[in-house]
N, C-alpha and C positions, 0 to 999 in steps of 0.2 A: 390540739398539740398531743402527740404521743410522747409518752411517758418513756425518758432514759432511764436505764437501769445501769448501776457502776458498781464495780467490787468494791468489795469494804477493804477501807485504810487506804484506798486507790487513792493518790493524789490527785486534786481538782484543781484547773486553772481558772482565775480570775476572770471575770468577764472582760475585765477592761483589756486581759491580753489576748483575747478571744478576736478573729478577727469575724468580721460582719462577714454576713450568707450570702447576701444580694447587693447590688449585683456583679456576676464574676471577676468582672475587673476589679474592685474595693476589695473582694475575696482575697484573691489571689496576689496583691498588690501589698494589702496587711500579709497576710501569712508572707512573702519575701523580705517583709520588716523582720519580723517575730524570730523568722531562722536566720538573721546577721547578729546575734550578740555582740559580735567583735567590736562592733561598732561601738559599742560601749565603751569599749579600751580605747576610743578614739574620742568621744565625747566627754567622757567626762576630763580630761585633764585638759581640753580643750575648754571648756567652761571654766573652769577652775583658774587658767590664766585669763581668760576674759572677765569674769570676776574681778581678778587681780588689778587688772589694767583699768577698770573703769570706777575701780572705788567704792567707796560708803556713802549711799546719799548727802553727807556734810562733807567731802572732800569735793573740790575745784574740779579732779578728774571726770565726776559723775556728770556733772554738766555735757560734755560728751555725751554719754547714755541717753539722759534725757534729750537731747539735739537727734539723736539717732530714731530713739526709738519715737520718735513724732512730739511730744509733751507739747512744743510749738504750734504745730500742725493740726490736733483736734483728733487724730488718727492716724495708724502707724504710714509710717513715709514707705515702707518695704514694697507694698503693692501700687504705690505710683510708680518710682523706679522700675520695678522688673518693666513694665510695657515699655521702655527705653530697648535693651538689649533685644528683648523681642522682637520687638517691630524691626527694628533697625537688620536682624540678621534675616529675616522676614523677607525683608529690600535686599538684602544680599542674596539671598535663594533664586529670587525672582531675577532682578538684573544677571546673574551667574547664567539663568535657562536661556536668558533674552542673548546673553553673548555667545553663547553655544549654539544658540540658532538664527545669528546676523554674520554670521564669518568672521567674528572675533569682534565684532564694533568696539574701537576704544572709550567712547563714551560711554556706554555698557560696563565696560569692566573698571573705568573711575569711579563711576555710582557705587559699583559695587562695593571697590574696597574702601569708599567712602562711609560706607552702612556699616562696615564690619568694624572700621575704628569707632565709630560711635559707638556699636554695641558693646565693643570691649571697655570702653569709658561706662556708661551703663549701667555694666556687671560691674566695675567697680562698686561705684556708689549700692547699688539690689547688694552684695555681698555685707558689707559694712553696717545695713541696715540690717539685715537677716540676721546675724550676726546677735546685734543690738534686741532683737526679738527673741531669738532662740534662749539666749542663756538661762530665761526665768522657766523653761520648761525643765521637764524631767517623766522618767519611765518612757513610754513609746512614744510619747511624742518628740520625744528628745533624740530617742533613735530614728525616727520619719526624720527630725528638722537635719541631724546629722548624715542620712542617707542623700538626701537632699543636697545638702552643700557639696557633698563631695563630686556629687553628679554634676552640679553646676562648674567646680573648679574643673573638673576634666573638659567638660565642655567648652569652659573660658580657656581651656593649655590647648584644645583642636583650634576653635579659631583664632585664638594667637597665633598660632605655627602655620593656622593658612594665611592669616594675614603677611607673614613676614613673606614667606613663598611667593604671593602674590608678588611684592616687590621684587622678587629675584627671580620671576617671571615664567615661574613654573606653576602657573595658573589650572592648570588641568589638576593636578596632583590636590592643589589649596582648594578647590570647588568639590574637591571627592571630602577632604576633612571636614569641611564648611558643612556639606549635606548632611556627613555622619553624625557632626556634634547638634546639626538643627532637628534631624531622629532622636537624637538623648534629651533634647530639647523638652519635646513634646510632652515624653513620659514625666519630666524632672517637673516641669509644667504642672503636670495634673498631680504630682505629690503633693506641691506646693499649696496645690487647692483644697486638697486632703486635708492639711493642717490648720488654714484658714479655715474654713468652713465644714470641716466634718467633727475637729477638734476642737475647733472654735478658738485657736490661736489667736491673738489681736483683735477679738470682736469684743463688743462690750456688755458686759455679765448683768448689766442691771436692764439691756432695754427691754427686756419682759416683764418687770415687775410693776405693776400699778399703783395706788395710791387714791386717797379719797379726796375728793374736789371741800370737803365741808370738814372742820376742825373735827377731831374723833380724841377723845379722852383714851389715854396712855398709863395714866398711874398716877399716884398722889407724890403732889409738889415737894413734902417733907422729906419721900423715901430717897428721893435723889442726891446722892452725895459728891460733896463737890470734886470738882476733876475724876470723877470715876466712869468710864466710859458706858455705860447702861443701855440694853440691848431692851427693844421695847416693839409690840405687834401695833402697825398701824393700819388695821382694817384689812388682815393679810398682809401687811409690808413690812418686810424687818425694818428698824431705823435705830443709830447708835443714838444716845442722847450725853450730851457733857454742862456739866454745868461750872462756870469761868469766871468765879467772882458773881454779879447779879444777872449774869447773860447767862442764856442757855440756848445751845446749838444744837440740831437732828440733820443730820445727812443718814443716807442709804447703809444700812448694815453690812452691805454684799459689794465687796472690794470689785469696781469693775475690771480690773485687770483679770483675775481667773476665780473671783469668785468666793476669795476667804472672808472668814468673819471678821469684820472690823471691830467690833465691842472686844474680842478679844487681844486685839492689838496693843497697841503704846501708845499714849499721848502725854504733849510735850508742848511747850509754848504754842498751843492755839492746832497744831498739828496730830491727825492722827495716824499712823503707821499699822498695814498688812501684816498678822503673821505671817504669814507666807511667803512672800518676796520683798514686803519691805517697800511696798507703795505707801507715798504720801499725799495727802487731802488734806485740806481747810477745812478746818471744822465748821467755819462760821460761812463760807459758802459752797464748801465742796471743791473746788478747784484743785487741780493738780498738782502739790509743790515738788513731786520726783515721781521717777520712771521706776518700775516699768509701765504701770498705771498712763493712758495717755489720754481717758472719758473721763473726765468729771463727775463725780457724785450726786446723786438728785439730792434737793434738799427740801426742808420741811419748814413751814410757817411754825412759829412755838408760841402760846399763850398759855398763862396760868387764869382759872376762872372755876372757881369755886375749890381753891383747894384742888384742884384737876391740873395733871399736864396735860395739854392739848396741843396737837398734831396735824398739818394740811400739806398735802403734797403741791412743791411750789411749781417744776416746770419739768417738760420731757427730760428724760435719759437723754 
């Protein structure tokens, strides 16, 4: 590694807003994020009514959110949907070439505009979800998820307008829109995948973390205080510990949604809550009671024995 040199009092920027060296494409793709700030003025007050709209985990609205962002499903619902509008315009590209090179065949171009209503249904539902997933981010990924959407919405206004086209039979014109927005496709595509897995957007924070198969002593039974949420090393494994009248509960310290410390959280009738976004767990099994959180917490076997709290990691992330 050669050694940068930088003037003094020079301002430094952040790693995280740094964008990656390799490979050109992630280069260049971050740095196109980095120099749209504007997007800023677009996201945030966009989140801010989506916030609004969806509530405080104890309001009837949030239920929604949770419905969206997977809580149901085990994992977020957004990347089963997109392969709907995908595919589907996918089948419209194809059918489009097949009737350009059959002398117009009309069953050719029914398929077609058959693919492209679906996919516009779809991007409904991919949008709604997205939506439901983005709002808990912030800084650059916030600007990715909102470079993202916008790209999506223009591409869902191309093939609406080919679709209606298509009906008023100006078919040539709608297969030129249809291609153009399956081009924006691609790129918006590989954003999307950026966030998922380079950001690690909707993946789950805990499945790296291990745990010991054999009870491993945590700290002595007395210092634990009741209802105080106690952050505790279990053979390398963060775990919160709460103690509830003569129970005592250990779930995962490291909030699977992105990663906050849960000991420093809130707990409240048997619940513990994210500083950070505001996810909720079951103390006593981990399970999910609100979004944006949509993995279950690992959880810990608990025994008291000699004076010891003792700790055993119970099942996969």
């Amino acid at each position: 590694m050669v050694a940068e040199t930088t003037k003094q009092n020079e301002p430094t920027t952040s790693w995280m807003d740094t964008p990656p060296r390799y490979p050109l494409l992630r280069h260049y793709s971050a740095k196109l994020v980095a120099n749209m700030p504007w997007l800023d003025k677009l996201s945030n007050p966009l989140r801010n009514w989506t916030q609004s709209l969806f509530g405080n985990p104890k309001d009837a609205s949030y239920r929604l959110k949770d419905f969206l962002s997977g809580v149901w499903f085990g994992h977020p619902v957004h990347p089963v949907l997109v392969t709907i509008p995908i595919g589907a315009w996918t089948s419209t590209m194809v059918f489009d070439l097949a009737w350009l090179g059959s002398d117009e065949d009309k069953g050719m171009a029914r398929s077609a505009d058959m693919m492209m209503w679906l996919g516009l249904a779809g991007a409904t539902g991919s949008a709604a979800t997205g939506l439901a997933n983005w709002v808990d981010t912030d800084g650059q990924e916030q600007r990715t998820g909102m470079l993202h959407a916008l790209m999506n919405g223009g591409i869902t206004v191309l093939n609406l307008t080919s679709a209606i086209l298509r009906l008023t039979g100006q078919r040539r014109t709608a297969i030129a829109l249809s291609s153009t927005a399956y081009a924006l496709n691609i790129y918006s595509a590989y954003i999307g995948g950026e966030l998922a897995y380079s950001t690690g957007i909707g993946m789950n924070r805990t499945i790296v973390e291990g745990g010991p198969d054999e009870f491993v002593a945590v700290m002595d039974a007395k210092d634990l205080a009741e209802g105080k949420l106690t952050r505790v090393d279990v053979d390398g494994t963060p775990a919160v510990l709460v103690k509830d009248g003569s129970t005592i509960c250990a779930i995962s310290a490291t909030c699977s949604h992105l990663g906050g410390p849960l000991d420093e959280g809130t707990y409240k009738d048997g619940v513990v809550y994210c500083p950070w976004h505001n996810s909720g767990f079951s103390m006593c099994d981990g399970c999910v009671v609100n979004s944006p959180a949509v993995y279950a917490q690992p959880t810990f076997a608990v025994r008291i024995r000699d004076g010891k709290i003792e700790l055993r990691r119970l099942e996969h992330a």
